[in-house]
N, C-alpha and C positions, 0 to 999 in steps of 0.2 A: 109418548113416542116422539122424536125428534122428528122432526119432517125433512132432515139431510142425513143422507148414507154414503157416501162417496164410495162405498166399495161395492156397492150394487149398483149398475147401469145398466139404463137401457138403451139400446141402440136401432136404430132403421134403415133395413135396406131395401125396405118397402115406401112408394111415397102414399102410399092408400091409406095406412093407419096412424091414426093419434090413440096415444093412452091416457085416460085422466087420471086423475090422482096418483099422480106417478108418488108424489112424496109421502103419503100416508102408506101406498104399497110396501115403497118399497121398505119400509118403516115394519111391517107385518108380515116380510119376508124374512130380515132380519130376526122378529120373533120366535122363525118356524126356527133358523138355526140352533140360535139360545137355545130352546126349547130342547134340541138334542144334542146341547153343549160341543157345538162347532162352532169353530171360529175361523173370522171370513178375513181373506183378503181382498180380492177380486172376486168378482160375483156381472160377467156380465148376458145379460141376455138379450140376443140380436133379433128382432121381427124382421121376416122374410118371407117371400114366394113361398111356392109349392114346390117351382121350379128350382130357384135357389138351395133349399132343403132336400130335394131331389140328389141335387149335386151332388152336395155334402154325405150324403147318405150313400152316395156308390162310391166315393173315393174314399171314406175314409173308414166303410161296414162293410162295401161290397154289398148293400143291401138296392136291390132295384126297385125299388118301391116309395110310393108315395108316404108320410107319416107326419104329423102333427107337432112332433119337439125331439129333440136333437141332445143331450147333454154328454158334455164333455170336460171331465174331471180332471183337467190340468197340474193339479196339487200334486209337491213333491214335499212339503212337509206338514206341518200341523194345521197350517191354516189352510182354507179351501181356497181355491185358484180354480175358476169354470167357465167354457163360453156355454150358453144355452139355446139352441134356435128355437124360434116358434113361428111353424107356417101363420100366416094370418090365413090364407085360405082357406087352411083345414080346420082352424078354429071357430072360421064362417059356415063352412061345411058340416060341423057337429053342432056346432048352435042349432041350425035349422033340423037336423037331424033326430038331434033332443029334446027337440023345444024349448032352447033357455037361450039366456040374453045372448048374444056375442061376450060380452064384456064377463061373463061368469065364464062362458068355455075360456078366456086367455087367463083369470084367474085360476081355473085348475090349472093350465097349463105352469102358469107360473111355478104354483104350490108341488106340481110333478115334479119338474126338475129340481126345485130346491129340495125336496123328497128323497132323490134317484142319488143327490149330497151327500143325504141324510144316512147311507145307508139301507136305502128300500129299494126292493124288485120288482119288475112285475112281470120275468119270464114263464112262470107256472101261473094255473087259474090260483095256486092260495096265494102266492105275491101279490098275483096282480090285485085280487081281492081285499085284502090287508091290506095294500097300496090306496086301492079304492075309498077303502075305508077312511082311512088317514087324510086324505082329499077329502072329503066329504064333510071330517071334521073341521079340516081350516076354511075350506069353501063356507061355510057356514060360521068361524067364528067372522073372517076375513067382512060378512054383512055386519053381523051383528057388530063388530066392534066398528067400522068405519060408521055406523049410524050412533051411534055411542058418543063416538068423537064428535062427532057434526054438533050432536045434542046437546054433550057437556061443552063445549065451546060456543057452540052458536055459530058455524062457518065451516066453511068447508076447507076441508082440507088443503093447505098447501101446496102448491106444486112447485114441483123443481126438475 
């Protein structure tokens, strides 16, 4: 996997969070595409408030409520064009919720949105479920390969 994607970014409108292995992610972002034969131009996703995502969620869904991640499908032709928000808070707020790392709730969140891309729902309990699903597979290759890579290399991933 290349450790540069330039058509995945991630952006901060939070100063609270750092992401590691940005370049190995976003590198297995990219695979989740492949995987369902989209092809990307743009691919950005912005960490934010709650507050921030709040916003965004009543101007532009009319929804009043607080949520987790935000995707917006911008693509007018073959290739995907997306911004994707992700509260950091809410991701702090399910970590502790679920009991798992932080760093694995912003990894689902990733694999959601790139997911939501993909073609997947999760408005009914069997979307969301089958969505679940699908998460839970990349959540899980997304360890096992980045320990893989460490192994077979001897180092840790890249960042960019």
């Amino acid at each position: 996997m290349s450790p540069h994607f330039p058509s995945i970014q991630f952006h901060y409108v939070t100063s609270s969070f750092y992401f590691p292995y940005r370049g190995f992610t976003k590198a297995f972002i990219a695979s989740i595409f492949t995987d369902h034969r989209k092809k990307i131009d743009v691919i950005d996703y912005v960490f934010c408030s709650d507050e921030y995502l709040l916003a965004l969620n009543k101007a532009h869904l009319n929804h009043n409520y607080y949520t987790d991640i935000l995707t917006f499908n911008l693509s007018n032709d073959s290739k995907l064009t997306a911004d994707i928000f992700i509260s950091v808070e809410r991701a702090k707020e399910n970590a502790l919720l679920f009991k798992n790392p932080m760093i694995s709730e912003i990894i689902r969140l990733l694999i959601h949105g790139a997911l939501h891309l993909c073609g997947y729902k999760d408005k009914t309990n069997k979307d969301s479920d089958n969505m679940r699903s699908v998460e839970n597979k990349y959540l899980l290759e997304y360890w096992v390969s980045r320990e893989t890579f460490k192994t077979n290399f001897n180092e840790v991933p890249r960042e960019t």
